[in-house]
Every structure is written in structure tokens, then in C-alpha cells.
GUDREN-566174 format. One record per residue: residue in one letter; x, y, z of N, C-alpha, C, O in turn. Coordinates in steps of 0.001 Angstrom, whole numbers, padded with zeros to 6 digits, always signed. Each point is the difference from the previous one (the first is absolute). Example, Ala and Ser with C-alpha at 12.3 -4.5 7.8 and 13.67 -1.06 7.14 Angstrom:
<gutors>
A+013190-005690+007800-000890+001190+000000+000900+001200+000000+001036-000019+000665
S-001386+001069-001385+000820+001190+000060-000770+001090+000730+000509+001108+000169
</gutors>
This chain:
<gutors>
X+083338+080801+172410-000255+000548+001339+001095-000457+000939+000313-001178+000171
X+000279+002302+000463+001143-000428+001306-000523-000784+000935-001042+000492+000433
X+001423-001855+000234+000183-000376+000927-001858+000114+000121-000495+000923+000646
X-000256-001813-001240-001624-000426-000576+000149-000011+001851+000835-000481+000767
X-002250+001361-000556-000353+000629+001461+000526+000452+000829-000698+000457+000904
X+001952-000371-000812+000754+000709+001025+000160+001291-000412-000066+000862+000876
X+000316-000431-002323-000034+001349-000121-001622+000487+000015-000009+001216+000189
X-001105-001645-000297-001136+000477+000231-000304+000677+001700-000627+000946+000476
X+001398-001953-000021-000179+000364+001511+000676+000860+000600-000161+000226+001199
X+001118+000458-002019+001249+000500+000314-000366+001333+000947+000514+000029+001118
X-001502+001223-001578-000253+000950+000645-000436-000033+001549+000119+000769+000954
X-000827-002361-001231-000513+000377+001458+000949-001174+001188-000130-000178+001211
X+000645-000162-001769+001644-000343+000869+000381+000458+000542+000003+000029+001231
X+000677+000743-002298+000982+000995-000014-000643+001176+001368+000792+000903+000268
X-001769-000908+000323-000897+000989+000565+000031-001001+001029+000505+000339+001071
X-000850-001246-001164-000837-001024+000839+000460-000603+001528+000063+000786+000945
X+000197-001966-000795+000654-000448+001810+001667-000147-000735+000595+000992+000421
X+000199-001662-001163+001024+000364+000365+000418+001035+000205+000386-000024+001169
X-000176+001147-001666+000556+001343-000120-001078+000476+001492+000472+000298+001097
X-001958-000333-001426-000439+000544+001902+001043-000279+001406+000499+000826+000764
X-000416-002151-000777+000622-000804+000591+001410+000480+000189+000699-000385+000938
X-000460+000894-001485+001879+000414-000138+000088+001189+000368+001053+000547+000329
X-002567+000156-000359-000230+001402+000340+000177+000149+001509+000633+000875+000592
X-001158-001666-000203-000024-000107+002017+001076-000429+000212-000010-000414+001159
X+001336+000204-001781+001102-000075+000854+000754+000781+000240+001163-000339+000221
X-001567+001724-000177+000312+001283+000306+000995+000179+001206-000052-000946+000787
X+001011+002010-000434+000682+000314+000869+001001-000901+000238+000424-000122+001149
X+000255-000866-002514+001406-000388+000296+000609+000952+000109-000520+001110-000119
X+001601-001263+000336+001210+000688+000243+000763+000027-000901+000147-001137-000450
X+000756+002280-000346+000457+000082-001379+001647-001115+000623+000909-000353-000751
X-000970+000151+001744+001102-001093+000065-000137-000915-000546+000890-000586-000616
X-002019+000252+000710-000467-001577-000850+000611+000276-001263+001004-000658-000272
X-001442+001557-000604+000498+000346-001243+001786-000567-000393+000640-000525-000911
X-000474+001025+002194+001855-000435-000432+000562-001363+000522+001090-000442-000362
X-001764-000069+001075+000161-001099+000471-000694-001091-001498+000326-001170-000196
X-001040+001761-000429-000332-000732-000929+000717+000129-001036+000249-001113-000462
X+000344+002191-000308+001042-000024-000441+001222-000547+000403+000219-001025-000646
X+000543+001246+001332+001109-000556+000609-000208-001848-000391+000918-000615-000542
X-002090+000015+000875-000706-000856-000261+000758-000677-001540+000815-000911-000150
X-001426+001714-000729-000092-000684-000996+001416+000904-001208+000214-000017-001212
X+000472+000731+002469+001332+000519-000898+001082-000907+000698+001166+000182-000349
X-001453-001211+001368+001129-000582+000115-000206-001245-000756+000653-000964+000401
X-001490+000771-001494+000024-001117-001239-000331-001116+000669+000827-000910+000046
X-002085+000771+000592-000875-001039+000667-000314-000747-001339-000471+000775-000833
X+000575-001815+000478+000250-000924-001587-001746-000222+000035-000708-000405+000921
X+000308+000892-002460-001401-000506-000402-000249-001134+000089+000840-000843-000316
X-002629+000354+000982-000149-001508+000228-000253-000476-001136-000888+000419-000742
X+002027-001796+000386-000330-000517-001160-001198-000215-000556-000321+000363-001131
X-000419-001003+001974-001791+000317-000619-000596+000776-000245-000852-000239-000856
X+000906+001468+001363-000295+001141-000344+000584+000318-001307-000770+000084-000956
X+002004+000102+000788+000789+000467-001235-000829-001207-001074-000467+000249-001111
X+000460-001222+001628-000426-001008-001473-001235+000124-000571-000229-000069-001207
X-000541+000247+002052-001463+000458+000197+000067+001352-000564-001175+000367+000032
X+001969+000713-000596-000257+001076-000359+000844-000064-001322-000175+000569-001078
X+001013-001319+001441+000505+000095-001861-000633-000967-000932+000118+000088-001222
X-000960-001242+001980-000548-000499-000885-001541+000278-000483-000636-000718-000771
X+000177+001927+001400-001621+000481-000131+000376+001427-000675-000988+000536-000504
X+002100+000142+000391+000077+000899-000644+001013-000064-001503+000655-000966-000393
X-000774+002182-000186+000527-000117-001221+000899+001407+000484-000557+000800+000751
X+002222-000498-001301+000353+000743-000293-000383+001198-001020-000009-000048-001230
X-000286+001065+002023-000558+001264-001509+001458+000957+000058+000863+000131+000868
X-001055+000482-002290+000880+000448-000253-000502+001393-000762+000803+000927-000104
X-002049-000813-000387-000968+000541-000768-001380+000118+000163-000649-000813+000657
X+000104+001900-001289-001478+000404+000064-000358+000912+000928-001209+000168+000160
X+002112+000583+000616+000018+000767+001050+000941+001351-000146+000720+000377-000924
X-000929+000026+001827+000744+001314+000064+001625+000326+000240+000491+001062-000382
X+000272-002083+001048+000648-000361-000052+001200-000959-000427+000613-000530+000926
X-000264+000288-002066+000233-001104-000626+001236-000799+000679+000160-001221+000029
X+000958+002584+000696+000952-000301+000489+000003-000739+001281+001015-000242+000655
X-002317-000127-000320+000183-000619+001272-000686-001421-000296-000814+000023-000922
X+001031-001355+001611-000561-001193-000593-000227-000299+001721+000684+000215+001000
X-002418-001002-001336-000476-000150+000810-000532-001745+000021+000246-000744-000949
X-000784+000417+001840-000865-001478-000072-001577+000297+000524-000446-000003+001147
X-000273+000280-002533-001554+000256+000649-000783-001156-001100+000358-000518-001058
X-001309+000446+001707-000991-000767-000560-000158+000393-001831-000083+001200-000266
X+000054-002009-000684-000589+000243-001252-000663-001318-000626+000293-001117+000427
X-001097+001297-001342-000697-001170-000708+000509-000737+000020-000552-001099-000061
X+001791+001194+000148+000893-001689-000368+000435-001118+001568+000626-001057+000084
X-001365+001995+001041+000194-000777+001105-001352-000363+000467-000955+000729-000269
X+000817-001820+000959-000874-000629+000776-001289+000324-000025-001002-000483-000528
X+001289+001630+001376-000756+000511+000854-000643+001175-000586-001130+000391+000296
X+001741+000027-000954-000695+001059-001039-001308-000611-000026-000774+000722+000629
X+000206-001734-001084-001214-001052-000241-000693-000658+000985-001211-000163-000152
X+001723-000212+001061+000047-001056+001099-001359+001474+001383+000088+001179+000345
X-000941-002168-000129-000522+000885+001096+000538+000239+001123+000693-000878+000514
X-000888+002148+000144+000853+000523+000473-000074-000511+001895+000645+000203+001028
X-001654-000823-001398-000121-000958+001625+000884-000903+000017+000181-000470+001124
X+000739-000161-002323+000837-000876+000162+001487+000377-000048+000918-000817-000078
X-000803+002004+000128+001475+000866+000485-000142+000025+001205-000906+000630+000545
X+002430-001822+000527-000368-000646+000883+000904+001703+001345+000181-000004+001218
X+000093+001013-002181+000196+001226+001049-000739+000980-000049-000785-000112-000942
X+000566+001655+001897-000619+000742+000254+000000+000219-001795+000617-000612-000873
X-001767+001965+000780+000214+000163-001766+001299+001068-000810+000278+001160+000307
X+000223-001845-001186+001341+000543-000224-000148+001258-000840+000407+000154-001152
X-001073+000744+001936+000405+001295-000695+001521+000493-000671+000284+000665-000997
X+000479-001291+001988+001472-000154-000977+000376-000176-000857+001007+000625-000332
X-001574-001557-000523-000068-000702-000837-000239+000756-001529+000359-000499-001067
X-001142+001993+001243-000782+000938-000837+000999+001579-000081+000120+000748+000970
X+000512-000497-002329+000545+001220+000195-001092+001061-000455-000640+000270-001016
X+000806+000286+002614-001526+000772+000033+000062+001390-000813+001033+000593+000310
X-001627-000044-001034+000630+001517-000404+000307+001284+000946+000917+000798-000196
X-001583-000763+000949+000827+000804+000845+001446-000176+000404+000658+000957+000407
X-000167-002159-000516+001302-000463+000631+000802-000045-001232+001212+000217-000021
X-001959-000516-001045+000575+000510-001339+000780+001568-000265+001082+000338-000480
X-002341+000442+001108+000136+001353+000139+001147+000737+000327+000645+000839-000628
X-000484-001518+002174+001225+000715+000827+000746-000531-000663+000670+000825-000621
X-000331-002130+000342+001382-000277-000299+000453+000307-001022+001230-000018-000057
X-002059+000464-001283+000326+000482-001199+000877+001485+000198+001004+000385-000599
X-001945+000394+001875+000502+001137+000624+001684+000253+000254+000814+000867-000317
X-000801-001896+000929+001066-000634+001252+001212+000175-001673+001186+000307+000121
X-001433-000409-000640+000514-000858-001134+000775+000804-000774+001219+000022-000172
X-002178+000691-000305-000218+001245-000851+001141+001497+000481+000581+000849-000677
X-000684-001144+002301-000343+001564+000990+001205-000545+001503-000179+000014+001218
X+001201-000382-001960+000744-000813+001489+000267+000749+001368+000138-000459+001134
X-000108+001811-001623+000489+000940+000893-000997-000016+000877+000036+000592+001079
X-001042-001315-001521-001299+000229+001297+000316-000800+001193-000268+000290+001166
X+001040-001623-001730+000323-000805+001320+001358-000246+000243+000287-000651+001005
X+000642+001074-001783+001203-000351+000585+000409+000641+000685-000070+001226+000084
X+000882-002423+000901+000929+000813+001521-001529+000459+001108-000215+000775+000932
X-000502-001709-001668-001614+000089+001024-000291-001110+000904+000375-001083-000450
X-000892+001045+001509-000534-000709+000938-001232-000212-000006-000832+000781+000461
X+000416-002654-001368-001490+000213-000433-000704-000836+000365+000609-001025+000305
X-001938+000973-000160-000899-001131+000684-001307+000109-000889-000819+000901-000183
X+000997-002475-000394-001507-000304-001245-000606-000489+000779+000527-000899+000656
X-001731+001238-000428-001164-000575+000906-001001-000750-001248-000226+000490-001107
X-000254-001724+001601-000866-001041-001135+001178-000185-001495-000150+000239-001199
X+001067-000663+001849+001366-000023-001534-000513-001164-000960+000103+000191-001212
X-000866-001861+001865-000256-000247-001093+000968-000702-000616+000663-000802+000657
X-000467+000965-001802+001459-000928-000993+001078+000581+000967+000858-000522+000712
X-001282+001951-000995+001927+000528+000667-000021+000764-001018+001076+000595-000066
X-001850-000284-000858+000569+000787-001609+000751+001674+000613+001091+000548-000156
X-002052-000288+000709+000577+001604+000426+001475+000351+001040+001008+000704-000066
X-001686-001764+001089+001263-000083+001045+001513-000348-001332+001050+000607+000207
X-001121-001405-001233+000858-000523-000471+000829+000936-001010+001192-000085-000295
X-002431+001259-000276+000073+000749-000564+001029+001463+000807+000558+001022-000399
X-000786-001776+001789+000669+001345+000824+001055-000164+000207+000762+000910+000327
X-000406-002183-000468+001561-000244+000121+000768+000436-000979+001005+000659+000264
X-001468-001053-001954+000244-000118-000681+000565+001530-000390+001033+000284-000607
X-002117+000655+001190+000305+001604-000038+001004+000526+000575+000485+001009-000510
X+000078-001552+001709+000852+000551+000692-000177-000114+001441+000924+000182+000792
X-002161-000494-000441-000497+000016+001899+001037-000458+000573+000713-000957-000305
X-000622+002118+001661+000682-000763+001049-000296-001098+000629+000683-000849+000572
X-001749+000976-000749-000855-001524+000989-001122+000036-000045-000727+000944+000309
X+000304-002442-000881-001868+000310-000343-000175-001376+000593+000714-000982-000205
X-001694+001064+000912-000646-001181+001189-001248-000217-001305-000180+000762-000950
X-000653-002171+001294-001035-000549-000522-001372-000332+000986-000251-000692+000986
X-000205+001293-001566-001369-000248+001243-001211-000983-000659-000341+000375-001122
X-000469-001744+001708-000856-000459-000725-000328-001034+000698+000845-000861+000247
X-002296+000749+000253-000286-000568+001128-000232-001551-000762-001011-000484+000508
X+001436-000209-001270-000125-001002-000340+001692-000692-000374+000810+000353-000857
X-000734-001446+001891+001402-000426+000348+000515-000811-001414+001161-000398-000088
X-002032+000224-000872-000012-000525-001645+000357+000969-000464+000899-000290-000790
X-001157+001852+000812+000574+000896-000975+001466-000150+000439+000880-000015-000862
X-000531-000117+002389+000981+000473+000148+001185-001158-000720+001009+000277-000648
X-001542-001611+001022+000760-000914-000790+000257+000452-001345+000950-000544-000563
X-001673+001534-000153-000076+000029-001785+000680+000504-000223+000862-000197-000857
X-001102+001620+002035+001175+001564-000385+001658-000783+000128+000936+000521-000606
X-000730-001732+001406+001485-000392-000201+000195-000913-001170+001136-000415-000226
X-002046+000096-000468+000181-000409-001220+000191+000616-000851+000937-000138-000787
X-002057+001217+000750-000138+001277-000741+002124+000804-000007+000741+000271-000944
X-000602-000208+001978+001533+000968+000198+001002-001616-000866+001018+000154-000674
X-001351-000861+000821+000677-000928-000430+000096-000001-001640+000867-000413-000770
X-001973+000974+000598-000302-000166-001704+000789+000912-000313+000584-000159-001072
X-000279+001443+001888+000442+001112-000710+001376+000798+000869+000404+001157+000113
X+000002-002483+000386+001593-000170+000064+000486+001381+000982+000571+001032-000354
X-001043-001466+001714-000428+000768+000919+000175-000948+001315-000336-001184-000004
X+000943+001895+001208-000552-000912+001120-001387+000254+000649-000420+001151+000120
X-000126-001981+000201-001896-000122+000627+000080+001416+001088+000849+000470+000759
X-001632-000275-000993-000485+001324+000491-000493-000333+001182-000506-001122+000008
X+000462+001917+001368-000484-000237+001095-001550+000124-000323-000472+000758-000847
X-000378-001794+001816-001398+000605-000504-000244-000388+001514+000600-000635+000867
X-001860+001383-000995-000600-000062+001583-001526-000285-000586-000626+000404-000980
X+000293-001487+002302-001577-000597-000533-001150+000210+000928-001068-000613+000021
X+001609+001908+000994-000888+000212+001123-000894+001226-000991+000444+000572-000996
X-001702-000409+001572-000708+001301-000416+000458+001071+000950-000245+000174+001194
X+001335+000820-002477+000091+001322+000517-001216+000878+000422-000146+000356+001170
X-000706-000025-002146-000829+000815-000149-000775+000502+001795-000688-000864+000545
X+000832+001850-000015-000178+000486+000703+001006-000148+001422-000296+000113+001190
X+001673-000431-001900+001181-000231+001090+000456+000928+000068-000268+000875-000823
X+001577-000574+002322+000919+001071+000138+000916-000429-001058+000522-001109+000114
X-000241+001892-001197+001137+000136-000570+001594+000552+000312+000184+000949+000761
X+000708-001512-001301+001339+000776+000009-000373+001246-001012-001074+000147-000582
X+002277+000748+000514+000041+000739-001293+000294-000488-001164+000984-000709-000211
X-001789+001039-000601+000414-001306-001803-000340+001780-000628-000828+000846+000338
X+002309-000875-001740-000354+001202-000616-000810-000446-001060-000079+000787-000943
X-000498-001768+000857-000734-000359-001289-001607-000795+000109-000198-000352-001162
X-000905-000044+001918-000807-001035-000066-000589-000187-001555-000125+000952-000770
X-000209-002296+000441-000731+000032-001557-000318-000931+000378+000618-000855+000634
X-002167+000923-001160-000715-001062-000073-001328-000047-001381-000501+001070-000345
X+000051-002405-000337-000410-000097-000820-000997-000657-000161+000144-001131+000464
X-001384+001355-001037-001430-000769-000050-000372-000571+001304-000134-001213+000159
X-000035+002093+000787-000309-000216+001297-001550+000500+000339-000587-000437+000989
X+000142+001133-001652-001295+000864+000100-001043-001117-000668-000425+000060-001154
X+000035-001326+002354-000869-000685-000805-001578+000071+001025-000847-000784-000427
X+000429+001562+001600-000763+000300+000747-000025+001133+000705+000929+000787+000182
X-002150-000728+000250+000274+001757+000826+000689-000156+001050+000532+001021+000436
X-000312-002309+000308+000132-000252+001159+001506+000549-000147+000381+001095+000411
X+000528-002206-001176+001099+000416-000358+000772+001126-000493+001194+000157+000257
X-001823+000543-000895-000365+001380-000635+000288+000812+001480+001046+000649+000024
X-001644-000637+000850+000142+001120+001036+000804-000379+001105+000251+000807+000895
X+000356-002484-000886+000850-000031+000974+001347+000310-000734+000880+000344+000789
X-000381-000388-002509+000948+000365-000199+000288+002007+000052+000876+000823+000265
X-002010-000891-000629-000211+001705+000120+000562+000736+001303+000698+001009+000094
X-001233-001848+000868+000515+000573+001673+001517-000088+000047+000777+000928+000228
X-000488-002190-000478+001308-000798+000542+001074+000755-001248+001140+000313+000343
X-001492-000125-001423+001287+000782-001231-000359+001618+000750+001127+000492+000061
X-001743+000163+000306-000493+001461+000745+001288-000135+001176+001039+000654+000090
X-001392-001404+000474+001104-000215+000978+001386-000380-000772+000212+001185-000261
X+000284-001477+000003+001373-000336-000490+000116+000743-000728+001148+000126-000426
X-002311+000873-000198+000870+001478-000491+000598+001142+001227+001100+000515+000199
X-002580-000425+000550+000409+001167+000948+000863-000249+000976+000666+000904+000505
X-000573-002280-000093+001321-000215+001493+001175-000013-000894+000721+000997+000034
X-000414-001967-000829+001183+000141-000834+000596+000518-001053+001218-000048-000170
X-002208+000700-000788+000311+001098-001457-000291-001033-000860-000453+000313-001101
X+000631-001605+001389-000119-000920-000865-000524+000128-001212-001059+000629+000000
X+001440-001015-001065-000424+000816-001539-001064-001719-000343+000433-001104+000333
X-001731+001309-000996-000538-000987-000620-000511+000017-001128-000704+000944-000360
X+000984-002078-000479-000416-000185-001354-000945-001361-000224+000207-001126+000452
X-001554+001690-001479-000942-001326+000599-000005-000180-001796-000021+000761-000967
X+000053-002196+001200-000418-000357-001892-001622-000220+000074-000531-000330+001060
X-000100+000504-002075-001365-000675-000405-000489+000613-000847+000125+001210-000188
X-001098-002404-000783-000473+000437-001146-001112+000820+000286-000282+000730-000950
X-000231-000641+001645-001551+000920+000140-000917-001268+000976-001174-000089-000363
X+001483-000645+001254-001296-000322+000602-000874+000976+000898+000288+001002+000655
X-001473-001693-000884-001047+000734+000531+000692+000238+001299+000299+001192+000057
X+000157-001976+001238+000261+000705+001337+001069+000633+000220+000610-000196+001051
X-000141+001121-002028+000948+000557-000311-000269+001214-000686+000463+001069+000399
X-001205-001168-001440-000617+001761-000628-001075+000330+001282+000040+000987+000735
X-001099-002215-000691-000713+001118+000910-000111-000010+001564-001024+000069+000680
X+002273-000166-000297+000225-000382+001640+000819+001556+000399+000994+000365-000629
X-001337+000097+001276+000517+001528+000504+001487-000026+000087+000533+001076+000274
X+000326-002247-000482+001094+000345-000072+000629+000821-001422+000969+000749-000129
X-002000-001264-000861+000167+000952-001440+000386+001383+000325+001073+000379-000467
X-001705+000379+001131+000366+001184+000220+002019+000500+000527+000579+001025-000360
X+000013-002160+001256+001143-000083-000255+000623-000406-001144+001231+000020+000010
X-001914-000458-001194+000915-000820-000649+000390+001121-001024-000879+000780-000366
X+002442-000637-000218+000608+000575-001287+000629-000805-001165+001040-000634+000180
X-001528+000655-001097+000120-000944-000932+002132+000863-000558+000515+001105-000174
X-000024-002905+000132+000944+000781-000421+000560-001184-001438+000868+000489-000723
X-001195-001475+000475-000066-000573-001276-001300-000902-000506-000713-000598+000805
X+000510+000576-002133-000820-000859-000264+000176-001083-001181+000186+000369-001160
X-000254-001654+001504+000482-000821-001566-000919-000563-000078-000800-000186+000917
X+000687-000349-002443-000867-000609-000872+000588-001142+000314+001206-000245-000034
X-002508-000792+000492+000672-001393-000122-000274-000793-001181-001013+000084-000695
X+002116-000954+000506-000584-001190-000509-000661-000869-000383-000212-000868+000847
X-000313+000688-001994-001286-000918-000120-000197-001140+000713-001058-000399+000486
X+002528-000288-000438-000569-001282+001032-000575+000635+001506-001049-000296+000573
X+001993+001162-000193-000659+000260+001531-001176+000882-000141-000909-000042+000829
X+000893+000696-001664-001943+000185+000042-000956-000944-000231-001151+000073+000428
X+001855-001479-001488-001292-000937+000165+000043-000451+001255-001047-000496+000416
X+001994+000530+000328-000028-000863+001369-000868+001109+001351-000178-000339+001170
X-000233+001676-001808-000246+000868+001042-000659+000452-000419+000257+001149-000363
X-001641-001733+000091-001205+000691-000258-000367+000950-001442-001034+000403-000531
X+002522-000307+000243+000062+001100-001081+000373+001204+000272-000732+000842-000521
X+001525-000459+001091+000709+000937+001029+000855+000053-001293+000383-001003-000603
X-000083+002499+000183+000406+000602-000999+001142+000637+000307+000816+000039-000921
X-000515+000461+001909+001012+000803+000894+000102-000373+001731-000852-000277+000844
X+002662+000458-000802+000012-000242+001900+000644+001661-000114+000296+000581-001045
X-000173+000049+002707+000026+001140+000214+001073-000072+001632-000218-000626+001037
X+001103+001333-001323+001093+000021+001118-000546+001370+000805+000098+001144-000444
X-000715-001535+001768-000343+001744+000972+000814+000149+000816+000681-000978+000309
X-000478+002113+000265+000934+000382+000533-001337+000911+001426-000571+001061-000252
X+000371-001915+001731-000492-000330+001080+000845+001373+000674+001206-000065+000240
X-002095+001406+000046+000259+001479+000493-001068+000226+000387-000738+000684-000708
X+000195-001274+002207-001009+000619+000938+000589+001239+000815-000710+000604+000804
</gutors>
């Protein structure tokens, strides 16, 4: 079992006061966005504790995923905490830490399909490791920002670009979700559909960043429930589907397949 109680609790987290909480900070200003980049593209140096604290609780993967070409630092049996209760992981909970299949999804996409993002202007909302954002570079993007309201992912994703011989990716740790945006020709985001609540504020806020800007969106996920049966289904067009991995289906319930949609309200 991943991370003994923290993944039990995971759905209703993931739903719960952090992410609520991040929900009411509505009506920044997409300046913030670049001011936060700018931030962390003029090579603000990782805090040594932080960095030590993450290379020594994680394991390098290289395998068991959808991606083989990209190497990440997530949690597996052979670290800590995999075991260790999850009240004694002394930060918020490291969803980072988990390559989720949806994020599997896009980036296999990304991968596969470069022409989708290169010479593109892109923004991963809930990025997480960084797998997709990393995946977008890797394709060709003109510029792909990192979005992830936990200031630990963001430490990871510069480990993460580090692993895979890359400079750290700008990430931003404010909650977009219901902000004025710039124009981005690309939004993607992955295993985000973990409540209704969330479910209908991304629904509004991606509605908008299609119709003011053309903005094109691609959502990864394996099939959760607030996702097939949340009225945004009716926008959704399926445009790949992969078979995962046995390890990441034992780690996901048994989730047999992730599914790349393509977001046309």
C-alpha cells in the first residue's frame, strides 16, 4: 500500500480545505503569473533542505510508466514513507510525489504527437512532478510555465528538470483556477477532477480561456467519477487512449487505461 493512510485519504483532500482554500483566491491578476516566472527563471538556487529532504525521501524512477524517457523522483517501496504514516510527512500531502495517469497520459501524447506543442505557449495547471510540462519541452514548446499550489512540488519539478538535463522550469504556486489569463495556445491539465466542487470551477474557468482567447485544451484522466459524470463530459473529445502499466494500476485502484480529451465547449 502507497504511503499506509495518506493514499486512503487521498479523494477527499484532494476535494477538501487545501485545494477549497486556494479556490477563494480568485481575481489575481495574470501579472502575478509572470512575475512568478521571471522569479524562478532568473535561477533563484534550491533550499538546501528542501533539495536534501527530497532526494533523500524519494527514489529516482526510470520505469513502470508511460514514459520511460523521462526520470522522475516519486515515492516507491523503497522510500520511507511509502510505509511511514502519513501524519508524519512533516509537508502539505505530496501529491507530487505520485505519477498520476492522467499526467502519464498527456505526456505520452506530448511525446508521441510533438507537433501538438511545439513553437507553443503552454500552461500545466496541478503539474505535480513536472512530467508533462517536461514532456513539453522536450516536444518542442515555446514556453511552458508550471502551475501547482504546493511550494514542495515546485522544489521537485527543479529537480525533476535537473534529472533530465534541462533548465528548471518556471512554476507558479498561486491558484490559477478562476483567474484573468494571458493568451496561452495550449492549457493541460491532469487528474484534477477529484470533487464536484472542483469539477465546475475548472469547467467555468477552461470555458473562459477557450472563448476570450481560442485557447486550445487538453485534459488527461483515467475515468474518475467527477469527470464522466460531471456535465463537463458533454464537452469532452476523446483523442488518445493508453493502457497502463501494471505497476501504475496497482497504485490506482486498478485503473486499466488513462485517456487524453480534448476540452470544446
Amino acid at each position: 500500500m502507497i504511503f499506509t493512510g495518506w493514499r486512503q485519504r487521498l479523494p477527499h483532500l484532494w476535494g477538501g480545505g487545501i485545494f477549497r482554500k486556494g479556490l477563494k483566491q480568485k481575481n489575481q491578476s495574470s501579472c502575478l503569473l509572470w512575475r512568478c516566472c521571471h522569479w524562478k527563471t532568473n535561477g533563484r538556487p534550491l533550499d538546501p533542505e528542501m533539495r536534501t529532504f527530497i532526494e533523500k525521501n524519494t527514489e529516482v524512477v526510470h520505469s513502470g510508466n508511460l514514459t520511460p524517457e523521462i526520470s522522475l523522483r516519486l515515492l516507491t517501496p523503497r522510500c520511507r514513507f511509502w510505509h511511514e504514516k502519513g501524519a508524519l510527512w512533516p509537508y502539505g500531502d505530496p501529491y507530487w510525489a505520485i505519477y498520476w495517469p492522467g499526467g502519464q497520459a498527456l505526456s505520452r501524447y506530448f511525446l508521441d504527437n510533438p507537433e501538438v506543442v511545439r513553437m507553443k505557449k503552454i500552461l500545466d495547471v496541478g503539474s505535480g512532478c513536472g512530467a508533462t510540462a517536461i514532456a513539453a519541452v522536450m516536444s518542442g514548446a515555446l514556453q511552458v510555465v508550471a502551475s501547482d499550489i504546493d511550494p514542495v512540488a515546485a522544489a521537485a519539478m527543479v529537480l525533476n528538470c535537473e534529472l533530465n538535463n534541462m533548465d528548471p522550469l518556471p512554476v507558479v504556486t498561486k491558484n490559477l483556477i478562476g483567474t484573468e489569463m494571458d493568451a496561452w495556445d495550449l492549457i493541460v491539465l491532469g487528474d484534477m477532477f477529484y470533487s464536484e466542487e472542483l469539477a465546475d470551477s475548472l469547467h467555468q474557468w477552461l470555458k473562459k480561456c477557450t472563448q476570450v482567447h481560442g485557447t486550445k485544451v487538453l485534459i488527461g484522466d483515467p475515468g474518475r467519477p467527477y469527470l464522466v459524470t460531471h456535465q463537463i463530459q458533454k464537452q469532452l473529445h476523446k483523442v488518445s487512449e493508453y493502457a497502463l502499466p501494471q505497476i501504475t494500476q496497482q497504485e490506482n485502484n486498478g485503473s486499466t487505461s488513462t485517456i487524453v480529451w480534448h476540452y470544446r465547449p
